[in-house]
PQR file with spaces between the fields and no chain letter, atoms N, CA, C, O and H, PARSE charges and radii, in Angstrom:
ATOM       1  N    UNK     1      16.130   10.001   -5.667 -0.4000 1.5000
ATOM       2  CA   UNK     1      15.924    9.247   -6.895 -0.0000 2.0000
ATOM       3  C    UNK     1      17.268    8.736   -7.390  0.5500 1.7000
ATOM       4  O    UNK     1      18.238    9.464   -7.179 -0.5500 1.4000
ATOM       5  N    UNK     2      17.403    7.903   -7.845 -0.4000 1.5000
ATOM       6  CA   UNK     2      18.543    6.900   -8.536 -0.0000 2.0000
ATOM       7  C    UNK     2      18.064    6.133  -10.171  0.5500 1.7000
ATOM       8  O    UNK     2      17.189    5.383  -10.603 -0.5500 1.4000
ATOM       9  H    UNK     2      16.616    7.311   -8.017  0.4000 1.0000
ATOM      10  N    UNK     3      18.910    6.662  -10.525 -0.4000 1.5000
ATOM      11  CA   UNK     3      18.749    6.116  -12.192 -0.0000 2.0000
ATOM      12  C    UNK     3      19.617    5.788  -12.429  0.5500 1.7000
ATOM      13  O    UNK     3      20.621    6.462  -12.197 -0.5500 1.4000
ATOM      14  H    UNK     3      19.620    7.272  -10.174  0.4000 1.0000
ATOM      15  N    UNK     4      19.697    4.130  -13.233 -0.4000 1.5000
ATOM      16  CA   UNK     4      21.134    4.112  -13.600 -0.0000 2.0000
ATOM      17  C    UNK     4      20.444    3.475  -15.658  0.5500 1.7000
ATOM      18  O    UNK     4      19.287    3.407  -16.073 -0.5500 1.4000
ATOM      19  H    UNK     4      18.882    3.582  -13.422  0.4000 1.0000
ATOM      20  N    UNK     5      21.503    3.220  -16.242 -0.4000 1.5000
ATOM      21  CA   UNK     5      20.885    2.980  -17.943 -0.0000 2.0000
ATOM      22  C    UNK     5      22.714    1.898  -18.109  0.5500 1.7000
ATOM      23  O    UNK     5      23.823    1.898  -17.576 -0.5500 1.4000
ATOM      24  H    UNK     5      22.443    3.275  -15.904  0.4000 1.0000
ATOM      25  N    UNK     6      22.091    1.272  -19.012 -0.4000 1.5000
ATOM      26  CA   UNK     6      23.309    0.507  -19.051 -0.0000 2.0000
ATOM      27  C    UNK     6      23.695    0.864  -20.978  0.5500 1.7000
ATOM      28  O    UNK     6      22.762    0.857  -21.781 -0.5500 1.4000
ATOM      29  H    UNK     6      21.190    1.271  -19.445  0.4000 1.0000
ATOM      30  N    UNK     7      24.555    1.028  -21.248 -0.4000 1.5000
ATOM      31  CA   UNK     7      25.171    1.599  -22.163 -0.0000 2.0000
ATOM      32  C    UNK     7      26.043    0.871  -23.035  0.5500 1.7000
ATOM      33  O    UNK     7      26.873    0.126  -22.513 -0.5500 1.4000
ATOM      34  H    UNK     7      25.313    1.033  -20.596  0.4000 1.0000
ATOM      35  N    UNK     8      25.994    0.954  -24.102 -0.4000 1.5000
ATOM      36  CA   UNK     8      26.738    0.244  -25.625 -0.0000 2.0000
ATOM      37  C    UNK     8      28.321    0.482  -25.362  0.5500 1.7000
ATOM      38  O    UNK     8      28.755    1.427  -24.704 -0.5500 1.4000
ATOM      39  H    UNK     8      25.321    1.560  -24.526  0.4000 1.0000
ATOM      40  N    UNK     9      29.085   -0.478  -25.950 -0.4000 1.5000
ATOM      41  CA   UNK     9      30.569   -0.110  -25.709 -0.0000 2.0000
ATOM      42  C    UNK     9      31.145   -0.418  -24.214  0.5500 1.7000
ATOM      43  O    UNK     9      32.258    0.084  -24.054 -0.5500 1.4000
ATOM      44  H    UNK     9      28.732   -1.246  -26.485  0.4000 1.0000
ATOM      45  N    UNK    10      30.889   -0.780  -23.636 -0.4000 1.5000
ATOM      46  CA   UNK    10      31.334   -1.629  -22.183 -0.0000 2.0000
ATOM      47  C    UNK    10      31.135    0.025  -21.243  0.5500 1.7000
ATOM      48  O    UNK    10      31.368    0.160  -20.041 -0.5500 1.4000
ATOM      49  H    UNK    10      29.986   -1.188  -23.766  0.4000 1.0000
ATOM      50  N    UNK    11      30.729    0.956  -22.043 -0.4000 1.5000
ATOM      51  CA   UNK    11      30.395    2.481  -21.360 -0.0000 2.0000
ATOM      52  C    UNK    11      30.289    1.706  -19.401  0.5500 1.7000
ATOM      53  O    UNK    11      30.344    0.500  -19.161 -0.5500 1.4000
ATOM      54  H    UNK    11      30.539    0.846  -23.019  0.4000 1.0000
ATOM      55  N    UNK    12      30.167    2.604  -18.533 -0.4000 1.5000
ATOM      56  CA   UNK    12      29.832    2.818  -17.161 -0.0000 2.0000
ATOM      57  C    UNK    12      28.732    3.067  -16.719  0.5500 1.7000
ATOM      58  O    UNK    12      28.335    4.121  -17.215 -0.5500 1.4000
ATOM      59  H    UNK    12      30.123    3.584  -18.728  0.4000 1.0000
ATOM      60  N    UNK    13      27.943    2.591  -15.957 -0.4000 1.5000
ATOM      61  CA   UNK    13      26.169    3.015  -15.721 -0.0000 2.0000
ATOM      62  C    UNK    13      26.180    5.005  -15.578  0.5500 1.7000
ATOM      63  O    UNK    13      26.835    5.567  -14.699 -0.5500 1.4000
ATOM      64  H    UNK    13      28.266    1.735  -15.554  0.4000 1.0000
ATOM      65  N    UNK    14      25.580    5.551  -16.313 -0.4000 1.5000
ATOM      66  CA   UNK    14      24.621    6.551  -15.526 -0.0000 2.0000
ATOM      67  C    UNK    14      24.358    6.749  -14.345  0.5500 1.7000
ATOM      68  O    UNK    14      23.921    5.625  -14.098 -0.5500 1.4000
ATOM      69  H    UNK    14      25.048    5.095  -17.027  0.4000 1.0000
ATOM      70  N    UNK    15      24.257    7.385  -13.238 -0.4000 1.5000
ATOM      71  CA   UNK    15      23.199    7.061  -12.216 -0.0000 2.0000
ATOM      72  C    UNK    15      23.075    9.071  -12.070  0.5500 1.7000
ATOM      73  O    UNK    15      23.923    9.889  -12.426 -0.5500 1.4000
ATOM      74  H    UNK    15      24.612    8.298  -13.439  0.4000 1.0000
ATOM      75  N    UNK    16      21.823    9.305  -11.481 -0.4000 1.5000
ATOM      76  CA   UNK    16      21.508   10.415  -10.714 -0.0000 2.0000
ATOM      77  C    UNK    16      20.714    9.836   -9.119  0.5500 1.7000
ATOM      78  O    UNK    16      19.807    9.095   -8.739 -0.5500 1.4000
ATOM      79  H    UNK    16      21.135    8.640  -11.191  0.4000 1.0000
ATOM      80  N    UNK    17      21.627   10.631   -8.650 -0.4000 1.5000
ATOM      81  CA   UNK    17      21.283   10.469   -7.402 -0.0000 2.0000
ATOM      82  C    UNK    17      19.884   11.634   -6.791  0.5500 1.7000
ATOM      83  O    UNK    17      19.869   12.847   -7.003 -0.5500 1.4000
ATOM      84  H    UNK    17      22.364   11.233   -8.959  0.4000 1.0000
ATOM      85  N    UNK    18      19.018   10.998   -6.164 -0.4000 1.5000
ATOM      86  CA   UNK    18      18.388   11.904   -5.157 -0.0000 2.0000
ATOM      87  C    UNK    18      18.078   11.359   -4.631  0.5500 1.7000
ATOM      88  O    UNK    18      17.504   10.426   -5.191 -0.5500 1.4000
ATOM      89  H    UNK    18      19.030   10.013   -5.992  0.4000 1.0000
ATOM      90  N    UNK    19      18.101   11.309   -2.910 -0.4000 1.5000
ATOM      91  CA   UNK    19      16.819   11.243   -2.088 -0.0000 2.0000
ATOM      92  C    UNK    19      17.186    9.391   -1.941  0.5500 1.7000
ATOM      93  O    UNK    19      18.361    9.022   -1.954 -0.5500 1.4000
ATOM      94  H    UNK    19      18.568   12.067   -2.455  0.4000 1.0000
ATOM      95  N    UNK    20      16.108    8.438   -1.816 -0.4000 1.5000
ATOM      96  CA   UNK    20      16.060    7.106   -1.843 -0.0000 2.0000
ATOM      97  C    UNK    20      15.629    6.563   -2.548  0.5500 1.7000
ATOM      98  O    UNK    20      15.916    5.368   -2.484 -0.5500 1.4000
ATOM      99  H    UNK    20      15.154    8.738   -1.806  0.4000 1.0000
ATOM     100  N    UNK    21      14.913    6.875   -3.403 -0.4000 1.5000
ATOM     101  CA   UNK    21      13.907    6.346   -4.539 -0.0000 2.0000
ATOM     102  C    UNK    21      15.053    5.463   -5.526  0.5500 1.7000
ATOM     103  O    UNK    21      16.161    5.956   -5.736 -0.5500 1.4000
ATOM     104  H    UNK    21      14.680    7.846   -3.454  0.4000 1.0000
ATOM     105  N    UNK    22      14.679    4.167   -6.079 -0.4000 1.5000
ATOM     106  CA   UNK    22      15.892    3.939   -7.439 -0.0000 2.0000
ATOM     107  C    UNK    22      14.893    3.368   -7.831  0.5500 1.7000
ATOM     108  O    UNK    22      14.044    2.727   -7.212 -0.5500 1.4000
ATOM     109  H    UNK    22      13.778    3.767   -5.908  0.4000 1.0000
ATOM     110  N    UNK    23      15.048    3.724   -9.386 -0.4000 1.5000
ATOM     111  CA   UNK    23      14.219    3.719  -10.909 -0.0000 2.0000
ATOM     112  C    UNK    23      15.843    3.017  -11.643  0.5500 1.7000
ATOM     113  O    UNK    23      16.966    3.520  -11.633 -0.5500 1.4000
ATOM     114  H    UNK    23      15.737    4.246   -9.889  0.4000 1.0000
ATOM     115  N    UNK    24      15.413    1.828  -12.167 -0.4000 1.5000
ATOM     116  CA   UNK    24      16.510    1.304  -12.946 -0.0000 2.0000
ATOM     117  C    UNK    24      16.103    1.246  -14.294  0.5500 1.7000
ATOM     118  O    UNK    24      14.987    0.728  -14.324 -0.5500 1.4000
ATOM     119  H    UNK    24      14.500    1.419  -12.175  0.4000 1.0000
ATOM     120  N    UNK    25      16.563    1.590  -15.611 -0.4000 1.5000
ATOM     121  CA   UNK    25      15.946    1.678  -16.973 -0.0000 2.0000
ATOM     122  C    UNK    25      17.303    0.749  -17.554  0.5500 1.7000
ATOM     123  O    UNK    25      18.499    1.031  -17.479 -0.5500 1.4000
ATOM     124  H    UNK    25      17.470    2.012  -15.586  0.4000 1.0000
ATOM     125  N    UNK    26      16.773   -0.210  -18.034 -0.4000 1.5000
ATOM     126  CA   UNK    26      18.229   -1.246  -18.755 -0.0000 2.0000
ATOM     127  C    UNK    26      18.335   -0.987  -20.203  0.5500 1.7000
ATOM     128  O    UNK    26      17.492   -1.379  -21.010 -0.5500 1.4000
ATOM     129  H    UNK    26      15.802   -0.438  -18.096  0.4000 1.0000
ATOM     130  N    UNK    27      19.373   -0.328  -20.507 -0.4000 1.5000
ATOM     131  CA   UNK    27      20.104   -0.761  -21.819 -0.0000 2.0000
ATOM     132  C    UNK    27      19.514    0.097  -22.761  0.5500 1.7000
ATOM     133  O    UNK    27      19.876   -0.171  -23.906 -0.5500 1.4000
ATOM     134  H    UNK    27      20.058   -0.010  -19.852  0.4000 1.0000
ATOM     135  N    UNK    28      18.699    1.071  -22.669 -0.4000 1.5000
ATOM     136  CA   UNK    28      17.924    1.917  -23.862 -0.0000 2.0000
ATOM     137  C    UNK    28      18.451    3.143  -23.797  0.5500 1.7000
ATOM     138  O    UNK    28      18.015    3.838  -22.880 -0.5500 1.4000
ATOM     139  H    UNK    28      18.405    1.288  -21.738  0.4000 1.0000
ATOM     140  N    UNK    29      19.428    3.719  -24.641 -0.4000 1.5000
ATOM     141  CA   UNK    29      19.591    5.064  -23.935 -0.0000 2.0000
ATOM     142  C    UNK    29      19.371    6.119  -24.283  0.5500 1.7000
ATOM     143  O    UNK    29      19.703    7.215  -23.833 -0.5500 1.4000
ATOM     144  H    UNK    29      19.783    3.155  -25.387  0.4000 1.0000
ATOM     145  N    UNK    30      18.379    5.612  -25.707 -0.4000 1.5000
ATOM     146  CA   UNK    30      17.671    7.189  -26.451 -0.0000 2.0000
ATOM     147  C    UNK    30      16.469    7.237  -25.231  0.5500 1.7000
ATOM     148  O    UNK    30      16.355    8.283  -24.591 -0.5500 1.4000
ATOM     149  H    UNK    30      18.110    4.721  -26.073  0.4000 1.0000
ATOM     150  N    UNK    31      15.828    6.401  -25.015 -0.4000 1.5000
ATOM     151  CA   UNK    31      14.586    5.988  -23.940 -0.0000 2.0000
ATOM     152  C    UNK    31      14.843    7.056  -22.706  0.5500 1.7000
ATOM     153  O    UNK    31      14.086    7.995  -22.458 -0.5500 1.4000
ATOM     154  H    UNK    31      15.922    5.552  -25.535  0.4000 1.0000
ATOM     155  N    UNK    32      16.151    6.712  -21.917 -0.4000 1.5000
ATOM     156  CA   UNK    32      16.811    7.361  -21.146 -0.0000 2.0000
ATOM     157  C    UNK    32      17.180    8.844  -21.006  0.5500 1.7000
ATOM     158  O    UNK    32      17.119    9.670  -20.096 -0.5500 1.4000
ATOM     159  H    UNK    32      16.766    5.950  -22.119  0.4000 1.0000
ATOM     160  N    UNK    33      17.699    8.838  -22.629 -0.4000 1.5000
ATOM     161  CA   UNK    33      17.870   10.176  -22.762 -0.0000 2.0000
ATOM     162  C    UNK    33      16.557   11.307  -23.127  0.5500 1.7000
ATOM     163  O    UNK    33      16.722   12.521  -23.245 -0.5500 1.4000
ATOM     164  H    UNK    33      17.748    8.166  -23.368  0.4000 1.0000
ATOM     165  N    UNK    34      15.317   10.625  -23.261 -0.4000 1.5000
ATOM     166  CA   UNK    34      13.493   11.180  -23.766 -0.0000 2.0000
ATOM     167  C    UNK    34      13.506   11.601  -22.073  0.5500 1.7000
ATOM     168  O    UNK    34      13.256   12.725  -21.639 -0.5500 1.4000
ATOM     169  H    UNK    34      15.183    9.639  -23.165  0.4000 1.0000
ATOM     170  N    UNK    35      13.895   10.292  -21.186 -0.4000 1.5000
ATOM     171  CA   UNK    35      13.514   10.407  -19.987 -0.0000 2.0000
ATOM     172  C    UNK    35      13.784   11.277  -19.241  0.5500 1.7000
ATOM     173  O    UNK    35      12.963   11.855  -18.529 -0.5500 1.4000
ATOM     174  H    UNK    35      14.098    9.379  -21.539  0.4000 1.0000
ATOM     175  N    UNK    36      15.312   11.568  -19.304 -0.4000 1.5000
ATOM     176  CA   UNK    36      16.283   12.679  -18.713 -0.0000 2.0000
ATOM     177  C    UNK    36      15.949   14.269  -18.856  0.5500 1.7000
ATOM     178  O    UNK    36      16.146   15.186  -18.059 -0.5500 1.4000
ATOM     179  H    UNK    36      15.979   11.099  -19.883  0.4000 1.0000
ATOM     180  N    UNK    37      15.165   14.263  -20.624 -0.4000 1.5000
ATOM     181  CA   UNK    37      14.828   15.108  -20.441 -0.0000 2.0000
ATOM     182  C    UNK    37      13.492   15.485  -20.047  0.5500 1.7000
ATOM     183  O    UNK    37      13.324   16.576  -19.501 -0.5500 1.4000
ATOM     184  H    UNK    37      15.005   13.517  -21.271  0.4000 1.0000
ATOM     185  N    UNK    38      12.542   14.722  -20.257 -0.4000 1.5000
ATOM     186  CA   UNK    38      11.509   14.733  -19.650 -0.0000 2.0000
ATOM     187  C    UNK    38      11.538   15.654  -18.306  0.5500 1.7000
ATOM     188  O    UNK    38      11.168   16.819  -18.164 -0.5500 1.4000
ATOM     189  H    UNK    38      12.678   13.836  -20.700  0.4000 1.0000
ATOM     190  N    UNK    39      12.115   14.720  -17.344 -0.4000 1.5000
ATOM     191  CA   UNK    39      12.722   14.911  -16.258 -0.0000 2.0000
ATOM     192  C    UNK    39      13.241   16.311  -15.711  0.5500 1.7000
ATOM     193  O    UNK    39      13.016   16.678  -14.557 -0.5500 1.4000
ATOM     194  H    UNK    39      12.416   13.773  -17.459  0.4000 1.0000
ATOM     195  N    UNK    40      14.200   17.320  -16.959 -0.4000 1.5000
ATOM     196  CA   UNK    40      14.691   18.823  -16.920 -0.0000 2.0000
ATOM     197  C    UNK    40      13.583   19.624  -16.942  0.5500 1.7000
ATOM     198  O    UNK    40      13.327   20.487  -16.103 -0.5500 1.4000
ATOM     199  H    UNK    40      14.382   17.022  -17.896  0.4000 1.0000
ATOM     200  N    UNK    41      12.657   19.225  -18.292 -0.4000 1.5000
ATOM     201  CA   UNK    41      11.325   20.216  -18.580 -0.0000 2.0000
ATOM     202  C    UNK    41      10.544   19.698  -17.165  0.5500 1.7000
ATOM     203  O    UNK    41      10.017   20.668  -16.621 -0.5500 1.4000
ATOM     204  H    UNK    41      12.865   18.524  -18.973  0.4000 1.0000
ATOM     205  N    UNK    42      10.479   19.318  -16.942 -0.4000 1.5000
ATOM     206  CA   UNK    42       9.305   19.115  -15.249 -0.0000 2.0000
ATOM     207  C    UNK    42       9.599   19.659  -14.387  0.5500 1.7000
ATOM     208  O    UNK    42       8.803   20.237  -13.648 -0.5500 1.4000
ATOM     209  H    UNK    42      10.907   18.530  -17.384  0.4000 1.0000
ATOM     210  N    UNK    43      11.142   19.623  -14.197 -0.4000 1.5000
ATOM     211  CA   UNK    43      11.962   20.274  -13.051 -0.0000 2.0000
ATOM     212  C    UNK    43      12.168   19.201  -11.992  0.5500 1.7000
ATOM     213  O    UNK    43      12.417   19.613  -10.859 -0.5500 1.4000
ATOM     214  H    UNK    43      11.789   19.154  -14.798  0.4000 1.0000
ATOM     215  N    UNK    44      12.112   18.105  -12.154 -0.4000 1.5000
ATOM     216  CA   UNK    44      12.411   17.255  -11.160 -0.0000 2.0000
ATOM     217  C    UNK    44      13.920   17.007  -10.610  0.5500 1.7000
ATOM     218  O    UNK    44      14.402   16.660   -9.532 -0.5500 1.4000
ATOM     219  H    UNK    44      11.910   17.770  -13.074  0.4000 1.0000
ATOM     220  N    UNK    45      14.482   17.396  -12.035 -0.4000 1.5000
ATOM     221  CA   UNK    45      16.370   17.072  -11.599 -0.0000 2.0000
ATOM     222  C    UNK    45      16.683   18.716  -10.985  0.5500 1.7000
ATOM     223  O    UNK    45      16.523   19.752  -11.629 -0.5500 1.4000
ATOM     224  H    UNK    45      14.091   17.678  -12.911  0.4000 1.0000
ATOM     225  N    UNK    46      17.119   18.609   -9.707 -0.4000 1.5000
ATOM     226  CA   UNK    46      16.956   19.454   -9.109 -0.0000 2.0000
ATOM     227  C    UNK    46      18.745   20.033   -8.330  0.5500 1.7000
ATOM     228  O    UNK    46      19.831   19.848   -8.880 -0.5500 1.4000
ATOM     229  H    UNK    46      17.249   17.767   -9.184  0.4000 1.0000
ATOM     230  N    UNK    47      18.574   20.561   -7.294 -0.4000 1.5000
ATOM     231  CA   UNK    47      19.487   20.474   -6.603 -0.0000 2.0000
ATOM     232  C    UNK    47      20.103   19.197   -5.917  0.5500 1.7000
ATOM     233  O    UNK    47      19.137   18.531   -5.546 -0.5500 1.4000
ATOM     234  H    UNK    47      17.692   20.711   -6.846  0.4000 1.0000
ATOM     235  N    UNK    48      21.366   18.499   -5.553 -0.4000 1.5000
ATOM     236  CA   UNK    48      22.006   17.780   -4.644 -0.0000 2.0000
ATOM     237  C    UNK    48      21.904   16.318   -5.526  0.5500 1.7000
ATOM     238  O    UNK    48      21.926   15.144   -5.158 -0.5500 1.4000
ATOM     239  H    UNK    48      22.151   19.040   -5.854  0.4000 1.0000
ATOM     240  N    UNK    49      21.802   16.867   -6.668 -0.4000 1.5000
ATOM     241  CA   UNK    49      21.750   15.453   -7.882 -0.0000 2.0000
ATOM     242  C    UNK    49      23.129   15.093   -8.198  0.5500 1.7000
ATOM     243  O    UNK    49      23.722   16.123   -8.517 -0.5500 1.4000
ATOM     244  H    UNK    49      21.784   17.821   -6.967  0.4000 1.0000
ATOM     245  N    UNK    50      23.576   14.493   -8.226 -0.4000 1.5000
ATOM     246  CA   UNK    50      25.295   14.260   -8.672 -0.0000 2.0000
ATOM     247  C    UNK    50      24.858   13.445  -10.466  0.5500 1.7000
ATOM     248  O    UNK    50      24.147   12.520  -10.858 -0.5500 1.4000
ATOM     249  H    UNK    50      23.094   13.657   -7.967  0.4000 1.0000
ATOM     250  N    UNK    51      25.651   14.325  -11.005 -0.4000 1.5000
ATOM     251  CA   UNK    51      25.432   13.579  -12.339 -0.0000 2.0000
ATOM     252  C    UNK    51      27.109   13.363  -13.010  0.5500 1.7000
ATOM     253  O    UNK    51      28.039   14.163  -12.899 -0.5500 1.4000
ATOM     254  H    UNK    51      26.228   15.077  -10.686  0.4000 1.0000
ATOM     255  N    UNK    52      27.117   12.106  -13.674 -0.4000 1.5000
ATOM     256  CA   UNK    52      28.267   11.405  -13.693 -0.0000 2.0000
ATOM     257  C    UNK    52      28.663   11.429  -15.020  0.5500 1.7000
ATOM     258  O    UNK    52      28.722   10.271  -15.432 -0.5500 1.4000
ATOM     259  H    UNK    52      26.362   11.457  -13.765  0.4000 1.0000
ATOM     260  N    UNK    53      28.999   12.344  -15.983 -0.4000 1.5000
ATOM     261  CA   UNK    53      29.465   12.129  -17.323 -0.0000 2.0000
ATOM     262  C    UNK    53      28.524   12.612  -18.561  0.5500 1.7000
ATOM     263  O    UNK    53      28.772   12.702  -19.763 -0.5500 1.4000
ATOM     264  H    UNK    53      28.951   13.285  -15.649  0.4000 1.0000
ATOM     265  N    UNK    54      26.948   12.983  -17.548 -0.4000 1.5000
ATOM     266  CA   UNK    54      25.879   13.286  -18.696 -0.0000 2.0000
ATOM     267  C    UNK    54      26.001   14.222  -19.532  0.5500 1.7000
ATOM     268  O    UNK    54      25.124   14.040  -20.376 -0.5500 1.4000
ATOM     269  H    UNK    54      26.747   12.910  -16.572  0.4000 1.0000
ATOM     270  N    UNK    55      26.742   15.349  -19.840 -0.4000 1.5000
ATOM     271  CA   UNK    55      26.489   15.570  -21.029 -0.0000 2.0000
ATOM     272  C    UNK    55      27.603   15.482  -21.677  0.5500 1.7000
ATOM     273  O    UNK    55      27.503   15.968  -22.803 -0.5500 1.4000
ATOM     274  H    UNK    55      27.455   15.496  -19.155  0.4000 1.0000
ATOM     275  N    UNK    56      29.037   14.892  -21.333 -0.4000 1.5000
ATOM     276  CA   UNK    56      29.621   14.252  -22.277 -0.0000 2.0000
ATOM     277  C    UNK    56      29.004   13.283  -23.339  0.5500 1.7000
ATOM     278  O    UNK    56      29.165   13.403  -24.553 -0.5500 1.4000
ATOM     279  H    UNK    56      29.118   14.497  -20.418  0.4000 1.0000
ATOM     280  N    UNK    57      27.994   11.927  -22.476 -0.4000 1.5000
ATOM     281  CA   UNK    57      27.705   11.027  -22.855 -0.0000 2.0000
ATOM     282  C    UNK    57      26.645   11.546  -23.966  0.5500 1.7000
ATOM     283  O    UNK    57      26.374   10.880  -24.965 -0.5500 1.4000
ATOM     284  H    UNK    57      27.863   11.829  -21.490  0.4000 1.0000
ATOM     285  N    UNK    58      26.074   12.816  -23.677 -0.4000 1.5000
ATOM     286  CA   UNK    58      24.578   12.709  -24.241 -0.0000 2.0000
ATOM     287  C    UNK    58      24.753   13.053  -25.280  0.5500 1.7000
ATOM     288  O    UNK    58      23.986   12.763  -26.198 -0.5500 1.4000
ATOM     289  H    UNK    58      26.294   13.357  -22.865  0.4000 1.0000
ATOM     290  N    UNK    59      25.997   13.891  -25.449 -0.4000 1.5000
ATOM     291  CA   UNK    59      26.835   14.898  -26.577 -0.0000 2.0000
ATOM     292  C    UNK    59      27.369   13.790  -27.577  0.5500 1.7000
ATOM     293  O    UNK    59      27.749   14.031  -28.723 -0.5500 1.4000
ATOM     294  H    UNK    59      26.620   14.126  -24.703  0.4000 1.0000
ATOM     295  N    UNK    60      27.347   12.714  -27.062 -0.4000 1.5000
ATOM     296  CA   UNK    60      28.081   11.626  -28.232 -0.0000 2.0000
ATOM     297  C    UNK    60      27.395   10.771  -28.693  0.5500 1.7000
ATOM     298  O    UNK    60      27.920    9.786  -29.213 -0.5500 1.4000
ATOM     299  H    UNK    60      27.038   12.518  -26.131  0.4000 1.0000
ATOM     300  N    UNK    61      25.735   10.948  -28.614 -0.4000 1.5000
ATOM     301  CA   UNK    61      25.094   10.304  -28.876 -0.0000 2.0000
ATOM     302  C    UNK    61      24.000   10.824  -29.934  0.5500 1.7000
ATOM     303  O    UNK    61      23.121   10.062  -30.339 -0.5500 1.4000
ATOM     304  H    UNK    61      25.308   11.748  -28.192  0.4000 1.0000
């Protein structure tokens, strides 16, 4: 899976990596962030996910 969110402030995309799948969500990032967690409570974000800055980012939001 691949997610990327495009972000306020010239910020850097998001992405989580898994697998091949890419899910692109533009520019919403409370949306993103409902999604993300969505995503924890299900258990889908799993092992071999590379995550890039998320809870700095999520922490400042």
């Amino acid at each position: 899976m691949k997610i990327g969110v495009c972000l306020p402030n010239g910020m850097k995309k998001i992405q989580l990596i898994k697998r091949s799948v890419q899910v692109v969500t533009d520019c919403e990032v409370r949306s993103f962030l409902h999604f993300f967690q969505d995503m924890l409570q299900t258990q889908m974000v799993k092992d071999s996910i590379l995550v890039f800055r998320m809870t700095h980012i999520a922490l400042n939001f």
